[in-house]
C-alpha positions as CSV (number, residue, x, y, z in Angstrom):
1,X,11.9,-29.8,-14.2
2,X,12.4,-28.3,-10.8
3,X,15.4,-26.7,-9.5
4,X,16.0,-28.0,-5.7
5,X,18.6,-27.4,-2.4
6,X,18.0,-29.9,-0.3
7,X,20.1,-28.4,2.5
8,X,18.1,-24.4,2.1
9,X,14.9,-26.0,0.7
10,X,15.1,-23.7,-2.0
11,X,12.7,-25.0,-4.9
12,X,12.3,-22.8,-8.5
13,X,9.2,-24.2,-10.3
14,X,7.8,-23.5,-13.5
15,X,4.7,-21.0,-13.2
16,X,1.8,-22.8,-12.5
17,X,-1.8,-21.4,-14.2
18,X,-3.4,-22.1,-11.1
19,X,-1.6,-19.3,-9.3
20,X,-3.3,-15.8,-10.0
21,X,-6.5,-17.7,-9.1
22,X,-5.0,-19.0,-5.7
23,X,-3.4,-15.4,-5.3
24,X,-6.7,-13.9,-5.7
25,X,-8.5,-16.3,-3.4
26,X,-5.9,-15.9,-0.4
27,X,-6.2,-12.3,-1.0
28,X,-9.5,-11.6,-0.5
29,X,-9.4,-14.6,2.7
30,X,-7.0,-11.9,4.1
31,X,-8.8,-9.3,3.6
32,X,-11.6,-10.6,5.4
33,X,-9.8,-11.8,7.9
34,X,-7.6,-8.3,8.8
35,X,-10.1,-5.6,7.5
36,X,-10.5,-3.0,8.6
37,X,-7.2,-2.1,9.5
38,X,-6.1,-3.9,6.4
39,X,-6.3,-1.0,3.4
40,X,-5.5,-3.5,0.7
41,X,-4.3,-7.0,0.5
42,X,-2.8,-7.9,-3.6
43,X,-0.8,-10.6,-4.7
44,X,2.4,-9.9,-5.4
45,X,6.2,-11.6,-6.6
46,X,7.0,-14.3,-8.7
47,X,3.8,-16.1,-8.4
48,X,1.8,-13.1,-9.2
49,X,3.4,-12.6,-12.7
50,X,2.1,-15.4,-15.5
51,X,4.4,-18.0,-16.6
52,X,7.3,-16.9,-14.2
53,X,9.0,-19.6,-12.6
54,X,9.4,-19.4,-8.7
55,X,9.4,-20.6,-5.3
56,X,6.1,-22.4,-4.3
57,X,4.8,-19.7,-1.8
58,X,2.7,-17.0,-2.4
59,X,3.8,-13.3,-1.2
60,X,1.1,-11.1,-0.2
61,X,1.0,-7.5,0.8
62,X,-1.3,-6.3,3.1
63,X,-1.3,-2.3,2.8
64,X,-2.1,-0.3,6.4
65,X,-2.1,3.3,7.5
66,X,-0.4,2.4,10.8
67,X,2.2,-0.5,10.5
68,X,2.5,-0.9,15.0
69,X,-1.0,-0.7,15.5
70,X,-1.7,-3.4,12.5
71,X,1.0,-5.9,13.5
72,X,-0.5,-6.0,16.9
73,X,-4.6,-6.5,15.9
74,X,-2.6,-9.1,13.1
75,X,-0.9,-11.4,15.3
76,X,-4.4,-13.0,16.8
77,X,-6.9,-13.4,13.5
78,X,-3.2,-14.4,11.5
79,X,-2.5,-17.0,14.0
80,X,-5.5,-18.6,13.7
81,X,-5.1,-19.1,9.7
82,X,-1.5,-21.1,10.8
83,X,1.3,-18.1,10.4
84,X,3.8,-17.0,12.7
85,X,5.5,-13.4,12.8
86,X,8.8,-13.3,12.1
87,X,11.3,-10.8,13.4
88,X,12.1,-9.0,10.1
89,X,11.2,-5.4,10.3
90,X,12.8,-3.7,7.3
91,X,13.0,-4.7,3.6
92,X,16.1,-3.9,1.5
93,X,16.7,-0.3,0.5
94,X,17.5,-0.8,-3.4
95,X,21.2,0.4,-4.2
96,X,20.9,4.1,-5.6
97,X,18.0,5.1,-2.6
98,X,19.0,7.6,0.1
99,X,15.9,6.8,1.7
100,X,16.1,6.5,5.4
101,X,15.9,2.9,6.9
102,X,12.7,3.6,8.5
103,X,10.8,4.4,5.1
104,X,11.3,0.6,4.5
105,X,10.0,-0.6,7.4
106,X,7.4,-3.9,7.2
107,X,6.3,-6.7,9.9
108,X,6.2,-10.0,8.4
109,X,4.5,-13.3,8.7
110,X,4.9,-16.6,7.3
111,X,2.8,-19.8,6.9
112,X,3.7,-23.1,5.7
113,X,2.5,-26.8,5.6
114,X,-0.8,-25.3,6.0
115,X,-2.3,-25.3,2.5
116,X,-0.6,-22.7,0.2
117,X,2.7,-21.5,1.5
118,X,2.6,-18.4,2.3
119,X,5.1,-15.0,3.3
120,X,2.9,-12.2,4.4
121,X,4.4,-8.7,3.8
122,X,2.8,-5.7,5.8
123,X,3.5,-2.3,4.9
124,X,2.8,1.4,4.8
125,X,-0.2,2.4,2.4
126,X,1.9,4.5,-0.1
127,X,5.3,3.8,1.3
128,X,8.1,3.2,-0.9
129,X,8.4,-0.6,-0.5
130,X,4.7,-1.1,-0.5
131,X,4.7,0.7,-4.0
132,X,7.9,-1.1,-5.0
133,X,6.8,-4.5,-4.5
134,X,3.9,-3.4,-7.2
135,X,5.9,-1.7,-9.7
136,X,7.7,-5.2,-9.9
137,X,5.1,-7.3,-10.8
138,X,3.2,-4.9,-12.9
139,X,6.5,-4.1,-15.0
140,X,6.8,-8.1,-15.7
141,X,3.0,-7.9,-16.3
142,X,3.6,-5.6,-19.1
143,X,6.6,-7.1,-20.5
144,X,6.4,-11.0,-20.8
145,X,9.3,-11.0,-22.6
146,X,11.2,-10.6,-19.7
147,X,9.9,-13.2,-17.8
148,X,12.1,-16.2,-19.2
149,X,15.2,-14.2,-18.2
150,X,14.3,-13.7,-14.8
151,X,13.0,-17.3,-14.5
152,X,16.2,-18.7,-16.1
153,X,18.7,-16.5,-13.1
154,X,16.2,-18.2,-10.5
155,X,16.6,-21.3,-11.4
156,X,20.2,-21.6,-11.9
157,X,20.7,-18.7,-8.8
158,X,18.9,-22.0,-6.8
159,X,20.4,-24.4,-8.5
160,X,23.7,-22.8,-7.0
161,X,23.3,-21.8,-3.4
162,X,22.6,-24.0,0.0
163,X,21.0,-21.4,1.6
164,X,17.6,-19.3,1.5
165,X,19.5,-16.0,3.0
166,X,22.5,-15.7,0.3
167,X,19.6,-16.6,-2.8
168,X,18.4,-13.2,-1.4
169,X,21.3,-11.5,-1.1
170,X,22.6,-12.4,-4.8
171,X,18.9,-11.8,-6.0
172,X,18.3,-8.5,-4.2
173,X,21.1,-6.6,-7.0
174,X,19.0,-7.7,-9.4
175,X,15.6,-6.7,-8.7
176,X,16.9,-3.2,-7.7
177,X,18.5,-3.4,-11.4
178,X,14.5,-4.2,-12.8
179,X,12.9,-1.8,-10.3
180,X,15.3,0.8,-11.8
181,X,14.2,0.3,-15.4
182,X,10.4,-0.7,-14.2
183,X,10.8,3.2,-12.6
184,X,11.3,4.4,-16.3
185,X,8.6,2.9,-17.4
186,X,6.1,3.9,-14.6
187,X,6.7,7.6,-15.7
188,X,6.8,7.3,-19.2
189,X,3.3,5.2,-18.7
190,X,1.8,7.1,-15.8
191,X,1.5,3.8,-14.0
192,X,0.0,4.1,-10.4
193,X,0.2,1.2,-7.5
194,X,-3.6,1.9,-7.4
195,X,-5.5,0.7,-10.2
């Protein structure tokens, strides 16, 4: 059963099997697309953690050394594979960071009714957000028996609001709340954003 808004679009799913495999693919089209300024491109939220339910668009994260110089060479070769940059420059600072703004920072692009739906996150190769963004779906990764919990807010968080910017805002409390314990676990496993 899916969990719609008609009036924010806002669609939960159940996971689909066919994601990692379209993560994976779209990755490595990105990659070839934006390299060499492009570091790294990896598949990353709710449709890169298995049996997680979740919007129908795929977040990607392409990692660079210099974000100004990236977004610039981006915009051409990205237009050309149907996305559009968005004016978003900054992701969330999790409650509980003193982090300045800037250490946040991102340049975003989205594409949609083009094939797989997609939001394009760039950010700084070892930045905070870049290494947060992979903490979060490696923590789920190792603990499945999260996953239905997560799914389950979701659905009914969706189920709940008419528009795409307060899901975020409600959701945003609680992924700080998972990156917080998926920190604990990083040091007690010596987990790395680089694998």
């Amino acid at each position: 059963m899916s969990v719609r808004d008609s009036a924010a679009n806002l669609l939960v799913v159940p996971a689909d099997v066919g994601w990692q495999h379209r993560g994976k693919e779209l990755a490595e089209q990105l990659l070839a697309a934006l390299a060499p300024l492009a570091l790294r491109v990896e598949h990353i939220g709710s449709t890169a953690i298995p049996g997680m339910a979740a919007k129908p668009v795929f977040d990607m994260q392409v990692s660079v050394a210099d974000l100004e110089a990236a977004a610039t060479a981006f915009d051409g070769p990205l237009a050309s594979l149907g996305f559009t940059r968005l004016p978003y420059q900054q992701d969330h600072v999790p409650a509980g960071y003193d982090d300045p703004p800037r250490l946040w920072a991102k340049r975003f692009w989205l594409r949609r009714n083009l094939g797989a739906d997609v939001n394009l996150h760039c950010r700084v190769a070892g930045s905070p957000n870049e290494r947060l963004a992979l903490l979060f779906r490696d923590w789920f990764r190792a603990h499945p028996q999260a996953v239905p919990a997560y799914a389950r807010f979701k659905e009914v968080l969706a189920a709940a609001v008419d528009d795409l910017g307060v899901y975020t805002e409600v959701k945003d409390p609680v992924v700080d709340l998972i990156g917080a314990v998926a920190e604990e676990w990083a040091a007690t496993t010596s987990w790395s954003p680089r694998h």
